[in-house]
Rosetta silent file (secondary structure, phi, psi, omega in degrees, C-alpha in Angstrom):
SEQUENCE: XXXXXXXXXXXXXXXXXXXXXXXXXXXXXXXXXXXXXXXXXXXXXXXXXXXXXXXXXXXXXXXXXXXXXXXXXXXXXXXXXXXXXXXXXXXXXXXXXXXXXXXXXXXXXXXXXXXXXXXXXXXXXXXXXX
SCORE:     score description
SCORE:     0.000 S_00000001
   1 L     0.000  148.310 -155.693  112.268   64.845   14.688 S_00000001
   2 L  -108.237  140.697 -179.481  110.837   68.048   15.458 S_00000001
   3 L   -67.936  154.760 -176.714  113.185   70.864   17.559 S_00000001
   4 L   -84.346  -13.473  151.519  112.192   71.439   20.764 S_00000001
   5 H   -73.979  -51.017  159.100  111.953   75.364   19.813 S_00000001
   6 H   -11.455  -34.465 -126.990  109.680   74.279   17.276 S_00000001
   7 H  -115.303  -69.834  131.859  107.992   72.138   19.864 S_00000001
   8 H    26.628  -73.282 -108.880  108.246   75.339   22.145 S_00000001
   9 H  -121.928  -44.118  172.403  106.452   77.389   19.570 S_00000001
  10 H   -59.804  -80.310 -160.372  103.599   75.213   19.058 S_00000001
  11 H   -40.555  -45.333  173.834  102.637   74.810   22.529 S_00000001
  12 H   -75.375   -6.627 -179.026  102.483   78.375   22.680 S_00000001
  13 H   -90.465  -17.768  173.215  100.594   79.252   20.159 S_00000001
  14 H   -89.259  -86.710 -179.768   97.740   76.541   21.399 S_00000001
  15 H   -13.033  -56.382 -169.288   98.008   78.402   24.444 S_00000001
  16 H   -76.863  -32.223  170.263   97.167   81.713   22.934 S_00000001
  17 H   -65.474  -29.833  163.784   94.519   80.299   20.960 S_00000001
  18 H   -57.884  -28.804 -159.380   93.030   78.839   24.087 S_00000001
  19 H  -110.572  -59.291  172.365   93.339   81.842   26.079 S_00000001
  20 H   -32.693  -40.756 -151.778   91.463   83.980   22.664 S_00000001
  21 H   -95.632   -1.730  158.930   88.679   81.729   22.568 S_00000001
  22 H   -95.353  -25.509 -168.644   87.906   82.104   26.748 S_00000001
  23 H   -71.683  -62.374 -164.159   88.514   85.828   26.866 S_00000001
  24 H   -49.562  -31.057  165.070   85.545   85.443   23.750 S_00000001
  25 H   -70.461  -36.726  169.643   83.269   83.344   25.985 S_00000001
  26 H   -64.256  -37.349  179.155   84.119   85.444   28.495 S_00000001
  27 H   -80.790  -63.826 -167.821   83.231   88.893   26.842 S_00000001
  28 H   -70.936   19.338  146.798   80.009   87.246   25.990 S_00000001
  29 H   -74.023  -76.374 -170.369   78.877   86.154   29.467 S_00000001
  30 H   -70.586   -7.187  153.633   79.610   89.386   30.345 S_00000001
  31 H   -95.222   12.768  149.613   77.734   91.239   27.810 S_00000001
  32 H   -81.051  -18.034  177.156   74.423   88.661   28.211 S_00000001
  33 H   -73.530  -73.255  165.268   75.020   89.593   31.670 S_00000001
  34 H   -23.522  -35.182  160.561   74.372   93.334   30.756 S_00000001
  35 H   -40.857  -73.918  169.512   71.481   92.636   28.788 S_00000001
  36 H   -33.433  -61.573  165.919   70.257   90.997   31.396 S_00000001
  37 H   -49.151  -40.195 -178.173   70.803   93.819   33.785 S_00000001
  38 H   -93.570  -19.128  173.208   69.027   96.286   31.808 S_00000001
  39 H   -78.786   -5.366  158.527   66.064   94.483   31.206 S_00000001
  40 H   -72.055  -46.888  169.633   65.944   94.080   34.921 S_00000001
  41 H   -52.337  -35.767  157.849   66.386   97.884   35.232 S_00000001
  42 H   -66.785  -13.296  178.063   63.730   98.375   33.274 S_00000001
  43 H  -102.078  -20.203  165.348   61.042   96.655   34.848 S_00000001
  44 H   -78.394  -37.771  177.731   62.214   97.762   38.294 S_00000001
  45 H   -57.803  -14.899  179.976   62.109  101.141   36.772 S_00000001
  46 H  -103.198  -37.874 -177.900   58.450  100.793   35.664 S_00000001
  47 H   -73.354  -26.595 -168.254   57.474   99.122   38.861 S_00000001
  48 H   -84.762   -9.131  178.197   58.974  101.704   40.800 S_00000001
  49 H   -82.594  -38.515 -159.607   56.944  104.530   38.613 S_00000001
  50 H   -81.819  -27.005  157.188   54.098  102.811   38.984 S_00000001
  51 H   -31.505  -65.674 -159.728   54.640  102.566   43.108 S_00000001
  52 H   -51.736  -64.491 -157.468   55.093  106.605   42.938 S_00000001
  53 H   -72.486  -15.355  145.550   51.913  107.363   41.404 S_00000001
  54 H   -21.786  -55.009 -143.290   50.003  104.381   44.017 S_00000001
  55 H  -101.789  -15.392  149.782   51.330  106.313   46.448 S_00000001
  56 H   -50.796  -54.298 -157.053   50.376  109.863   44.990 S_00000001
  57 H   -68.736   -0.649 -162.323   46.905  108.714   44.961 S_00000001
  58 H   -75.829  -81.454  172.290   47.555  107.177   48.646 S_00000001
  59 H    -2.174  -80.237  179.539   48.969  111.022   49.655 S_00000001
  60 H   -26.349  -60.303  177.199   45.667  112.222   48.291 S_00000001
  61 H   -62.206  -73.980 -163.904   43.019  109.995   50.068 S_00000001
  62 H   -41.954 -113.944 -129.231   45.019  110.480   53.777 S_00000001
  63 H   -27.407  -59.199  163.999   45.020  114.205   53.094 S_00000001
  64 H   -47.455  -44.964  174.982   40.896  113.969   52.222 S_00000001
  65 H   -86.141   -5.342  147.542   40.470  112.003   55.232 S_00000001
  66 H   -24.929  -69.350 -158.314   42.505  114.247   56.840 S_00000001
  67 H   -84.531  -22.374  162.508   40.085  117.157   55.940 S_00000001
  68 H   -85.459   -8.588 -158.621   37.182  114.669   56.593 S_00000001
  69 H   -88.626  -55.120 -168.167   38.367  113.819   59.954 S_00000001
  70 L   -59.973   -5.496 -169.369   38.568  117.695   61.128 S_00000001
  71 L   -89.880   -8.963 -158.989   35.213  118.415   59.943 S_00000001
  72 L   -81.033  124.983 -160.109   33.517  115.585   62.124 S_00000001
  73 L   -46.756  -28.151 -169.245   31.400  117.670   64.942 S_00000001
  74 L  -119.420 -173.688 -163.573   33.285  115.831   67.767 S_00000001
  75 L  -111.894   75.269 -162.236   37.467  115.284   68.233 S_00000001
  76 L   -95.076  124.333 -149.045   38.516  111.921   68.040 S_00000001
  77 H   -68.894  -62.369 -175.640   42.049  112.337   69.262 S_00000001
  78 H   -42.017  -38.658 -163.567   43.722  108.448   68.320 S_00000001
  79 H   -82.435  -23.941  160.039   41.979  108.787   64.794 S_00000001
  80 H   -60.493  -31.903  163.681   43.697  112.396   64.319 S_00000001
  81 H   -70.940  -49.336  166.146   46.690  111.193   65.622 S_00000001
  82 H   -58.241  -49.651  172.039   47.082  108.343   63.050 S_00000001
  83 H   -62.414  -22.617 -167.237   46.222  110.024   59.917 S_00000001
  84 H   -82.229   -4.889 -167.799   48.928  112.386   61.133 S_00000001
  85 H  -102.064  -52.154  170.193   51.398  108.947   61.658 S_00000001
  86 H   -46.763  -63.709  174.322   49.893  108.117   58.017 S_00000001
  87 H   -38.575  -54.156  153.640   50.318  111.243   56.236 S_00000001
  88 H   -16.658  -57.864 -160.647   54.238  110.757   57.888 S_00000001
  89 H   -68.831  -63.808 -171.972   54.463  107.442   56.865 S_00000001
  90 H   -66.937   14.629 -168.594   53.307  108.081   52.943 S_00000001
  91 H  -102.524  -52.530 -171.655   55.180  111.397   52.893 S_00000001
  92 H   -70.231  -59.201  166.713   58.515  109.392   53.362 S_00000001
  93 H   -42.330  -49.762  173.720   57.411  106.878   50.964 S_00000001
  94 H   -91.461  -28.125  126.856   57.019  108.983   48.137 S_00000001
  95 H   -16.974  -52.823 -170.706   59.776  110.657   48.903 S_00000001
  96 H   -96.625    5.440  127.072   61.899  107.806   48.952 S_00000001
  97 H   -56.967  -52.847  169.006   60.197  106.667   45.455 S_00000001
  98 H   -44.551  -57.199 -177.595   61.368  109.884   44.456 S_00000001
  99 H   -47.324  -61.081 -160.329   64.528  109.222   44.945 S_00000001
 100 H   -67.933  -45.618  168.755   64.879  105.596   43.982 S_00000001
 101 H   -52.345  -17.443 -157.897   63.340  107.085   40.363 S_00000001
 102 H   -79.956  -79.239 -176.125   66.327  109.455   40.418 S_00000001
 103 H   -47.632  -65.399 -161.732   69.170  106.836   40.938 S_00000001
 104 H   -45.403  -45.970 -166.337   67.181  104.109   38.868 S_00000001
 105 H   -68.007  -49.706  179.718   66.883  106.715   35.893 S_00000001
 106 H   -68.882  -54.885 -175.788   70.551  107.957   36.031 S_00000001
 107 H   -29.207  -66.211  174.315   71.575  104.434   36.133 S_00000001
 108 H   -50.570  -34.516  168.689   69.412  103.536   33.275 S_00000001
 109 H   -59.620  -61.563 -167.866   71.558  106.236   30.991 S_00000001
 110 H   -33.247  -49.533 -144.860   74.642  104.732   32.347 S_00000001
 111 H  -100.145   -0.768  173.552   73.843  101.146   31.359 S_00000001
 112 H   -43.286  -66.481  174.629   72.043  102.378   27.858 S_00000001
 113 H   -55.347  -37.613 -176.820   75.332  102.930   25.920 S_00000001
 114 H   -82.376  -24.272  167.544   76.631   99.581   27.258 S_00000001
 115 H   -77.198  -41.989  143.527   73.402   97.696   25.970 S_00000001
 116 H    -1.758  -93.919 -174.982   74.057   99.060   22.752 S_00000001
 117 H   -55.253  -76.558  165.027   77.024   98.294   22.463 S_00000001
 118 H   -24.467  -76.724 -168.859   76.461   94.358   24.072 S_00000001
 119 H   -48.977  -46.745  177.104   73.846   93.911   21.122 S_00000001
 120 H   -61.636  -73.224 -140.716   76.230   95.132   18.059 S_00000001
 121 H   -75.847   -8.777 -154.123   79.121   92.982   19.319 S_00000001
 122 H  -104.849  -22.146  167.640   77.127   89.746   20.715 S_00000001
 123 H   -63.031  -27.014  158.056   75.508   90.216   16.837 S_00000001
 124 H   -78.474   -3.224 -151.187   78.985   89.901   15.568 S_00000001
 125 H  -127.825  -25.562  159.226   80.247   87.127   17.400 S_00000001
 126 H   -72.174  -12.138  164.352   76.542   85.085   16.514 S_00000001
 127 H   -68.144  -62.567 -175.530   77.260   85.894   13.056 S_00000001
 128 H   -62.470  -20.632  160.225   80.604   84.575   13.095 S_00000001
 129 L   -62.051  -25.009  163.226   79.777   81.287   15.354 S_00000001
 130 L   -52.821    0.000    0.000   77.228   80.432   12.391 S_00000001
């Protein structure tokens, strides 16, 4: 008949193996979650480059019809008044493009080392699951 430290001693030890092999499911949900995460950062990071230079070329045109609008013989006040509400509008916009490349970009270092990292370790733990 087996002692009840014995008995004890088992149970814990099933315990701890139980509790090993969830923290291991666990770190790899959270590094496919990272993964995940950067290849979203990257494609917001490309979409958001590709906004900025849209919205260069946007900048550009108001500003020519700017410069076509003052040259027109007569004064049309409402159409001068809008490109100037336009010019506003895309001035803020690329601005605020800037920006969002700024954060997105620092970010993207941040989560770089951690993707790394996710790939070496989720490559050890599909080797060893083989």
């Amino acid at each position: 008949m087996l002692d009840v430290f014995t008995l004890l001693a088992v149970a814990i030890t099933l315990c701890a193996v139980l509790s090993a092999v969830g923290l291991v499911v666990a770190f790899r949900a959270w590094l496919s979650y990272r993964r995940v995460r950067a290849a979203f950062q990257s494609e917001v990071v490309e979409e958001v480059s590709r906004l900025s230079v849209r919205t260069t070329e946007l900048e550009r045109g108001v500003n020519n019809l700017s410069v076509r609008a003052s040259e027109l013989p007569f004064r049309l006040a409402e159409l001068q008044q809008s490109i100037a509400v336009l010019q506003t509008l895309t001035g803020s916009l690329a601005v605020t493009l800037r920006q969002t490349t700024r954060v997105l970009n620092f970010s993207s270092l941040k989560t770089l080392s951690a993707t790394k990292l996710g790939k070496a370790v989720g490559q050890v733990f599909d080797r060893n699951t083989r």
